[in-house]
Every structure is written in C-alpha cells, then in structure tokens.
LUMZA-629351 format. One line per field, with one value per residue: x, z, y of N, C-alpha, C in turn; residue number from 1; residue in three letters. Coordinates in pm, whole numbers. Layout:
BEGIN
n.xx = [X ...]
n.zz = [Z ...]
n.yy = [Y ...]
ca.xx = [X ...]
ca.zz = [Z ...]
ca.yy = [Y ...]
c.xx = [X ...]
c.zz = [Z ...]
c.yy = [Y ...]
nr = [NUM ...]
rest = [ALA ...]
! end
This chain:
BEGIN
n.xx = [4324 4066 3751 3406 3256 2970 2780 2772 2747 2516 2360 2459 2308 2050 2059 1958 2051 2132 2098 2376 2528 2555 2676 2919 2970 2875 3013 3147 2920 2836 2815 2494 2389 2415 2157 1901 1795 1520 1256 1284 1476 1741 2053 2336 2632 2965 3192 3305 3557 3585 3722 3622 3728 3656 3341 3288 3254 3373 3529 3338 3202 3380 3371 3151 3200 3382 3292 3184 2860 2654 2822 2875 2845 3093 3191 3402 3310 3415 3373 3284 2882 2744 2743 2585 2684 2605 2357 2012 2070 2383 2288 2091 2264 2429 2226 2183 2394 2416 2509 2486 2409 2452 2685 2703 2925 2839 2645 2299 2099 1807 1650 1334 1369 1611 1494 1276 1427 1493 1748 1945 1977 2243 2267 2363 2185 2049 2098 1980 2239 2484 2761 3125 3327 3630 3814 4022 4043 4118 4045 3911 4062 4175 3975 3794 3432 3149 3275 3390 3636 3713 3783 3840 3593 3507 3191 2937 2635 2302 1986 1653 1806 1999 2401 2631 2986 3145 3452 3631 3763 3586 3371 3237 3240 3119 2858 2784 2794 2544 2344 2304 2271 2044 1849 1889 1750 1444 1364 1348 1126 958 937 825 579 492 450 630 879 1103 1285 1340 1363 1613 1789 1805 1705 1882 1972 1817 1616 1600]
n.zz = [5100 5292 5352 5416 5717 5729 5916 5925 5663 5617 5811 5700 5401 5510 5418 5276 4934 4977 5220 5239 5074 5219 5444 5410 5361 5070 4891 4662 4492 4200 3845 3756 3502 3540 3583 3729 3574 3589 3790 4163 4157 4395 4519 4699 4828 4796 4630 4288 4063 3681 3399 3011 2739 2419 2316 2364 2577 2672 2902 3099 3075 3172 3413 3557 3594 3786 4018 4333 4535 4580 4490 4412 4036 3850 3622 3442 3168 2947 2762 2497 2336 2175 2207 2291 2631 2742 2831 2823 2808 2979 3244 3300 3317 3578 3737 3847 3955 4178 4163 4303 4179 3943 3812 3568 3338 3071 2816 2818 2681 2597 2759 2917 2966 3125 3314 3402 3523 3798 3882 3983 3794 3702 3467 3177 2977 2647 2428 2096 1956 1949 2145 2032 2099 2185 2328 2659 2919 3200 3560 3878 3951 4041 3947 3751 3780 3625 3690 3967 4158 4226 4385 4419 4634 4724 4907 4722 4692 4509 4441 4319 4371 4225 4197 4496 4635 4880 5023 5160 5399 5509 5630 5844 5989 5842 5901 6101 6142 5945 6117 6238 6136 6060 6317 6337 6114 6190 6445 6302 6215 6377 6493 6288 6256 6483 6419 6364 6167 5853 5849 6129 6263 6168 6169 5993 6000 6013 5735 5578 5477 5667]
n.yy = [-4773 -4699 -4818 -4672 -4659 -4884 -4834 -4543 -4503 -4518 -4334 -4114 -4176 -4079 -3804 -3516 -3417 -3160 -3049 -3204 -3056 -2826 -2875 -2935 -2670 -2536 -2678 -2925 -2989 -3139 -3047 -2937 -2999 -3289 -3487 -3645 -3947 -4002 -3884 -3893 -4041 -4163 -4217 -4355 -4382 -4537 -4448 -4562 -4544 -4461 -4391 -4309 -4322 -4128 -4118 -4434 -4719 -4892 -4973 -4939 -5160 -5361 -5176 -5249 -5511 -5548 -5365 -5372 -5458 -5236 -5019 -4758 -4649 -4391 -4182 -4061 -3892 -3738 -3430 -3419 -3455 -3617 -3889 -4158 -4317 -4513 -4756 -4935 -5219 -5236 -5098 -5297 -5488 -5412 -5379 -5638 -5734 -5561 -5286 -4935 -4718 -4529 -4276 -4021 -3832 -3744 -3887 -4090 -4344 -4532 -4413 -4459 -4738 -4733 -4601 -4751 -5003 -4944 -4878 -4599 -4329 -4061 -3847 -3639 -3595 -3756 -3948 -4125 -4179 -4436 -4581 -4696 -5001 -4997 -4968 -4949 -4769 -4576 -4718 -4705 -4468 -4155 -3926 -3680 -3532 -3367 -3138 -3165 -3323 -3673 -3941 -4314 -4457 -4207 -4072 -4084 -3918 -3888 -3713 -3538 -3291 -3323 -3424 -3497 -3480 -3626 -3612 -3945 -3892 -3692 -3786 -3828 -3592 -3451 -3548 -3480 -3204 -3256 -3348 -3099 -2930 -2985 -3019 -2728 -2624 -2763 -2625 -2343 -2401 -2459 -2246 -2045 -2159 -2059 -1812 -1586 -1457 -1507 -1318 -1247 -1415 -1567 -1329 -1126 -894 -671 -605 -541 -232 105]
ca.xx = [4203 3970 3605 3349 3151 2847 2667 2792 2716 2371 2294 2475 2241 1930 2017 1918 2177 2127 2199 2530 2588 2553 2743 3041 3036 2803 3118 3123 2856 2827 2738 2378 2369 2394 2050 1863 1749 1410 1241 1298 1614 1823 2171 2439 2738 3130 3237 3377 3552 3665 3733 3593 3778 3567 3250 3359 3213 3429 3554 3229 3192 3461 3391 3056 3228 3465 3270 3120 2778 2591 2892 2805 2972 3104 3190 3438 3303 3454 3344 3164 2772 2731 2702 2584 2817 2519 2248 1920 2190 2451 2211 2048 2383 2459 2168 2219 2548 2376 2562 2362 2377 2557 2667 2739 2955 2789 2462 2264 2027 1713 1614 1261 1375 1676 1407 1172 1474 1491 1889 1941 2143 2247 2350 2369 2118 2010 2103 2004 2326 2525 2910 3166 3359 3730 3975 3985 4032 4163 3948 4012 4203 4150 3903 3661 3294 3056 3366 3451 3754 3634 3831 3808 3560 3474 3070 2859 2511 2230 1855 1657 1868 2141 2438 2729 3073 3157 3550 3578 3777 3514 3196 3198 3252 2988 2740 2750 2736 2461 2257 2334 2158 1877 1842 1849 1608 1359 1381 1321 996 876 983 771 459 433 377 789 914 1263 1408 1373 1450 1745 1890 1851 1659 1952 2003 1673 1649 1499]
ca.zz = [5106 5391 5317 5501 5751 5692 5965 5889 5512 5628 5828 5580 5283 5484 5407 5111 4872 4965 5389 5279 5030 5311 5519 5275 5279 4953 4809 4604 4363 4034 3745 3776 3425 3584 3668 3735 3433 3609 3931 4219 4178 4488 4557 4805 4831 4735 4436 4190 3936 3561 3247 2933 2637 2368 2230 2361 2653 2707 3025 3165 3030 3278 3529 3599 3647 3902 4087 4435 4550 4676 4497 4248 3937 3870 3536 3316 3001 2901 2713 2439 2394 2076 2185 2465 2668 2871 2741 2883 2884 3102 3338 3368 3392 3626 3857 3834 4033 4266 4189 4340 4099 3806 3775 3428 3286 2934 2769 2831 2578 2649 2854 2951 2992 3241 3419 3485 3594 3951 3948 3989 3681 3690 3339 3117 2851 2590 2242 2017 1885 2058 2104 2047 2241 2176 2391 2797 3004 3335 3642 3999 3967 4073 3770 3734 3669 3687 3769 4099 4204 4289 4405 4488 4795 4858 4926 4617 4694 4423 4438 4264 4315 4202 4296 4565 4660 5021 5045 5274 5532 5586 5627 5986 6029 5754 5925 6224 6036 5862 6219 6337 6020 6045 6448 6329 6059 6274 6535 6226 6139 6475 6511 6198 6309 6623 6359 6375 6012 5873 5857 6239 6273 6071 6215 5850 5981 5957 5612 5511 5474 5773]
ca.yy = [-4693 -4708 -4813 -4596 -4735 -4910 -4741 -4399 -4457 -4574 -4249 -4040 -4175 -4040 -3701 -3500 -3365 -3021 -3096 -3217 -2943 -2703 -2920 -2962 -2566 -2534 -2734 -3070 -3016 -3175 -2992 -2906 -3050 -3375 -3479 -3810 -3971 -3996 -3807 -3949 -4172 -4148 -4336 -4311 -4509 -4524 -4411 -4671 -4432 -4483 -4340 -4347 -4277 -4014 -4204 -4570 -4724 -5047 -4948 -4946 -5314 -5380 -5178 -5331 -5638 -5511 -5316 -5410 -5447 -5083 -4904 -4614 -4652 -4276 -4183 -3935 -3954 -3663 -3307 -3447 -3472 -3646 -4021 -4211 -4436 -4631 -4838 -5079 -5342 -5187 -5080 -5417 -5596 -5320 -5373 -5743 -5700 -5482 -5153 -4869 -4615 -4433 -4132 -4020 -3688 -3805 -3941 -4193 -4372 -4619 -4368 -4518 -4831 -4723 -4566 -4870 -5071 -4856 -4866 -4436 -4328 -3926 -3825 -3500 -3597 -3831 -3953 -4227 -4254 -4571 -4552 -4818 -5049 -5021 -4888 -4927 -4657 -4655 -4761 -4648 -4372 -3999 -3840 -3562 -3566 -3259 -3044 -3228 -3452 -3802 -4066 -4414 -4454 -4119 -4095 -3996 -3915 -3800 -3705 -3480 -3167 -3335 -3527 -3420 -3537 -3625 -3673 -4000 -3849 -3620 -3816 -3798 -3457 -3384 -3582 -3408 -3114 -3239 -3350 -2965 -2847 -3057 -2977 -2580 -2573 -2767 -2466 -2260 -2407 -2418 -2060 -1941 -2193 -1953 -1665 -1569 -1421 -1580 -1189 -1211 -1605 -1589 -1222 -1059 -792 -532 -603 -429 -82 152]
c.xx = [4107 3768 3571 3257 3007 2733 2663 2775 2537 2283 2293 2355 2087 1889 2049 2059 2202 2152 2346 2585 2617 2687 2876 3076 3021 2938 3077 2987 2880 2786 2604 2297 2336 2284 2029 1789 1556 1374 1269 1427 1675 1920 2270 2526 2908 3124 3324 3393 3605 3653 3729 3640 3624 3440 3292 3315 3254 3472 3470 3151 3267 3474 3306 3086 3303 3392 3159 2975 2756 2751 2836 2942 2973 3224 3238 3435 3308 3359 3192 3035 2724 2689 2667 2678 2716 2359 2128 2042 2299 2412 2136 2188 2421 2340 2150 2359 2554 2437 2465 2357 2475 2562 2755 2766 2942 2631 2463 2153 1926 1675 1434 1273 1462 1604 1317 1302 1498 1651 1882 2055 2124 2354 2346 2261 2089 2045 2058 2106 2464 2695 2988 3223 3560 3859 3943 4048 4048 4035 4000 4084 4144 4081 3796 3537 3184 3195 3434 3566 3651 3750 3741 3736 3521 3295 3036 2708 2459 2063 1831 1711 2012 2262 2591 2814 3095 3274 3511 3634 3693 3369 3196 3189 3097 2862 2673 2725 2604 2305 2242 2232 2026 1830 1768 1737 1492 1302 1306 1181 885 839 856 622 393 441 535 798 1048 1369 1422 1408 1597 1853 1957 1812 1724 2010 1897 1720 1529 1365]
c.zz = [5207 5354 5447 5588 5737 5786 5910 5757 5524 5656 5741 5426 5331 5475 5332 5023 4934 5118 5370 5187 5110 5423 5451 5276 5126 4860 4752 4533 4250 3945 3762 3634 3432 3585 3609 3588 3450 3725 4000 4268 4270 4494 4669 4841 4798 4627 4361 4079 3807 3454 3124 2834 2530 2274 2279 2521 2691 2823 3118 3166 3110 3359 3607 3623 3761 4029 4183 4471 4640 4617 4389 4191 3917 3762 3472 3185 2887 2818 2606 2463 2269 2073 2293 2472 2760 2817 2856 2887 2980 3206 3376 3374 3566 3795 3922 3994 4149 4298 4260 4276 4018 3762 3628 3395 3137 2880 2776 2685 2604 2767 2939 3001 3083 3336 3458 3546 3734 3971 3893 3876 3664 3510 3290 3003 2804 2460 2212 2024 2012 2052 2088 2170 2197 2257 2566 2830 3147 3457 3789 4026 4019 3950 3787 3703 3739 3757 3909 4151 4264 4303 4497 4611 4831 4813 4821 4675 4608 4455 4377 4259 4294 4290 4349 4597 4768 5001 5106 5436 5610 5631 5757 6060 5933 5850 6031 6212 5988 5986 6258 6244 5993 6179 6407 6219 6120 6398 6484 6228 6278 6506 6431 6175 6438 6554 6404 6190 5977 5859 6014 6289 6271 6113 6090 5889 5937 5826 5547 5538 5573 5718]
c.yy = [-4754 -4700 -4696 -4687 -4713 -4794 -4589 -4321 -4464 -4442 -4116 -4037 -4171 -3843 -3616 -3439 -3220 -2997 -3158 -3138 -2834 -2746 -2918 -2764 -2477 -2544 -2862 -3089 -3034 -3054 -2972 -2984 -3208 -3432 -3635 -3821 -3975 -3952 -3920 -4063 -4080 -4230 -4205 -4426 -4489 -4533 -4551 -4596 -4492 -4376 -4306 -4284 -4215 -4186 -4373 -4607 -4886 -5079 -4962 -5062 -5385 -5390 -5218 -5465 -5652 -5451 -5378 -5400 -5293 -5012 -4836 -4596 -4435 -4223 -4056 -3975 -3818 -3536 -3355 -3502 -3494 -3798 -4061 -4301 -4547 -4652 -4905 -5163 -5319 -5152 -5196 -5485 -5515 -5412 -5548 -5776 -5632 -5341 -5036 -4767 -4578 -4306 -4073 -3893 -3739 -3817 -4064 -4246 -4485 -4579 -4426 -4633 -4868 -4696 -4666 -4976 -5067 -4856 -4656 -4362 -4192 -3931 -3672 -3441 -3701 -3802 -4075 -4287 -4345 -4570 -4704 -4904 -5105 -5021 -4864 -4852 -4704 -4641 -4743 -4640 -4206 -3963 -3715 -3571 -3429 -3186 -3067 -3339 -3571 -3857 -4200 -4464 -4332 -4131 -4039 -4046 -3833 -3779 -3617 -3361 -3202 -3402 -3395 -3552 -3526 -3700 -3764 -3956 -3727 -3625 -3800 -3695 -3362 -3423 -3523 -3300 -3104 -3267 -3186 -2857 -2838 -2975 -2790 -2527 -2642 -2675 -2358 -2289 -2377 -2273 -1969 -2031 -2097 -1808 -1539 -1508 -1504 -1437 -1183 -1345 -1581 -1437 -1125 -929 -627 -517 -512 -285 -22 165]
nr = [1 2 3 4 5 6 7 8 9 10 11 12 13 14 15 16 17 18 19 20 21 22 23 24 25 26 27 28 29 30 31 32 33 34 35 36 37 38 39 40 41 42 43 44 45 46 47 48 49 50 51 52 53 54 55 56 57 58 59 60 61 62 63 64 65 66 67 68 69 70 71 72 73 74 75 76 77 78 79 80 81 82 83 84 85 86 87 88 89 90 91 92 93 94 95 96 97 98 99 100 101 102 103 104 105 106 107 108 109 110 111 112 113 114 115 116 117 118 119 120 121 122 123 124 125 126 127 128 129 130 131 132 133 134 135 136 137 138 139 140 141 142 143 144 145 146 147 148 149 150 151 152 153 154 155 156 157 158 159 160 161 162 163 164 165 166 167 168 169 170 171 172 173 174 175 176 177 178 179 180 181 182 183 184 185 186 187 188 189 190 191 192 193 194 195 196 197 198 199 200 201 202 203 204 205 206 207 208 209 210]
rest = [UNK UNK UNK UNK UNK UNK UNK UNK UNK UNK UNK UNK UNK UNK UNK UNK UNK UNK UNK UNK UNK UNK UNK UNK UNK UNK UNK UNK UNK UNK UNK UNK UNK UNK UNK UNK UNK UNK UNK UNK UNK UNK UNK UNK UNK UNK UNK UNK UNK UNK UNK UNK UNK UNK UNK UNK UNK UNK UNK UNK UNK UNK UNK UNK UNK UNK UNK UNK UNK UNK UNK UNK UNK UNK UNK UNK UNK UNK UNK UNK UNK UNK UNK UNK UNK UNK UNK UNK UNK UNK UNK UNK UNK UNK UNK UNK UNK UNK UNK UNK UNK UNK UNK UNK UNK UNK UNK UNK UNK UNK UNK UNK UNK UNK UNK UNK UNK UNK UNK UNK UNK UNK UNK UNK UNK UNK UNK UNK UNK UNK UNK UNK UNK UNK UNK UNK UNK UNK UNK UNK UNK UNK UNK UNK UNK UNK UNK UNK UNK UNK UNK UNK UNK UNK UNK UNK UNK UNK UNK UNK UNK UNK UNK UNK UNK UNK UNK UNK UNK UNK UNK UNK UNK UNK UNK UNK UNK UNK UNK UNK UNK UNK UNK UNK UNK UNK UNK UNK UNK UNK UNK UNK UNK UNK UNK UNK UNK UNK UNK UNK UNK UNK UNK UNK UNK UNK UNK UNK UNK UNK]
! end
C-alpha cells in the first residue's frame, strides 16, 4: 500500500468536504448521520480502519496503539445504536498518540469532554451506556462505515457537512478537480458582484419557463 503524499495530503486537507464531494462526482459520502461530535472539528488524513464487534470496543484499545501519527482512526461499529464504543479515555489516549481524528459508524459517550480535548471525533450519536471489552476484531482490512468502502490509506476528510472518502489512487486527480472547482466558483462570485444572476452564470436560463 502506497502512503499518500505529504504534500498532496497537505493541499488536499485545505479543502472543504463538499469541494471534494463534487470532485469525487457527489460520490464517497458518509452517512449524513455521521456528524462531528462538536462544530467545527475538521480532520484529514489516512484512514486506519477496524472493526468492532456488536457493543465491545477492544479493538479500538488496540487500534490506538497501532495506529500512526495524523492517521484517522475509521470505525465499523456496526448497525446497532444502543451502546457507545468511545469514551474521554480513548480519545485522550488517542490524542496522546497524535491520531487526527475518529470517525465512528456508532456512539460516542463523554460527549463534552471529547469535545474540549480538540481531537475531531465524527459519530452517530450519544449514549450513557458504556460497552465491553471482549472480543478483537480485525484491523486493517477493507470495512464499511456510513455506507462507504474504506480501506487502508485511502484519504478521510470531515468538517461540518460531514465526512467524505477519497480512494488513494485518486487524490491527485481529485485535487485537481478540486482546484478547477474552486477556480470556477470564484468566476461565479465575481460574475454575480457585477450584478450577473446564477440562472444566467450557470446557463439555467432555458430551464425556466417562457
């Protein structure tokens, strides 16, 4: 597996979820359910994926030990929405280690207190109730989260509209993509500062009715 490069993850993670959703093809969105545990959290980085067997979060006890600095842990924690799998303590060991974010198909729990730590944790929700720690689960391997294939390394970026998947063989093609996007809605704005509409910008006008 081929890391991504640094630079190309660098320019990649200054642009928003919604420039590389477009870019992508309005493909590789998460669940919408997803969302940051608090405004503002942003990450961007290689995926570090695992597994988490139902209610049981031992894997993730693991994979925080495995996993590399600036990677985003990235998390099937399957259907159910009955327990959390991520705590204040996993998230401070977590940011300890310098992961850069977590993305969670699950619940989280110590939600206030994940949020003052500043590591970016996308989840589904919140419970009290705390899961165990029995049974590991496998750890970079191909898995699902928010309806999307992840593997090992490919780019996950989140902000507030949510997080997106960027295969890695296609960050370089996205990005350019994602400069071409930027380039054309700047055009736009200028366009509709000089008193322009976006039905005549944009070439909708024959969609209207005479």
């Amino acid at each position: 597996m081929s890391a991504i490069d640094p630079e190309l993850l660098k320019a990649l993670a200054s642009a928003p979820t919604t420039m590389l959703s477009d870019a992508l093809g309005r493909w590789g969105n998460m669940d919408p359910a997803i969302r940051p545990v608090a405004p503002g959290m942003q990450c961007c980085g290689p995926a570090f994926t695992l597994r988490c067997w139902p209610a049981d979060n031992l894997t993730l006890h693991r994979a925080i030990e495995l996993a590399e600095h600036g990677d985003v842990l990235v998390i099937d924690g399957g259907r159910a929405r009955d327990t959390a799998l991520l705590g204040d303590i996993l998230v401070y060991a977590a940011r300890l280690r310098g992961i850069g974010g977590i993305v969670l198909q699950g619940l989280v729990r110590d939600s206030a207190a994940i949020a003052a730590q500043g590591v970016p944790v996308f989840a589904c929700g919140a419970t009290a109730r705390g899961p165990v720690k029995e049974t590991l689960g496998p750890i970079q391997v191909p898995i699902q989260c928010g309806g999307v294939l992840v593997r090992p390394g490919d780019l996950i970026a989140g902000d507030d509209d949510g997080v997106v998947v960027v295969p890695r063989e296609e960050a370089t093609a996205v990005l350019e993509k994602v400069r071409q996007i930027h380039e054309k809605e700047e055009k736009v704005k200028k366009a509709l500062a000089a008193g322009q509409t976006t039905p005549d910008i944009l070439g909708l006008r024959a969609k209207f009715p005479k």
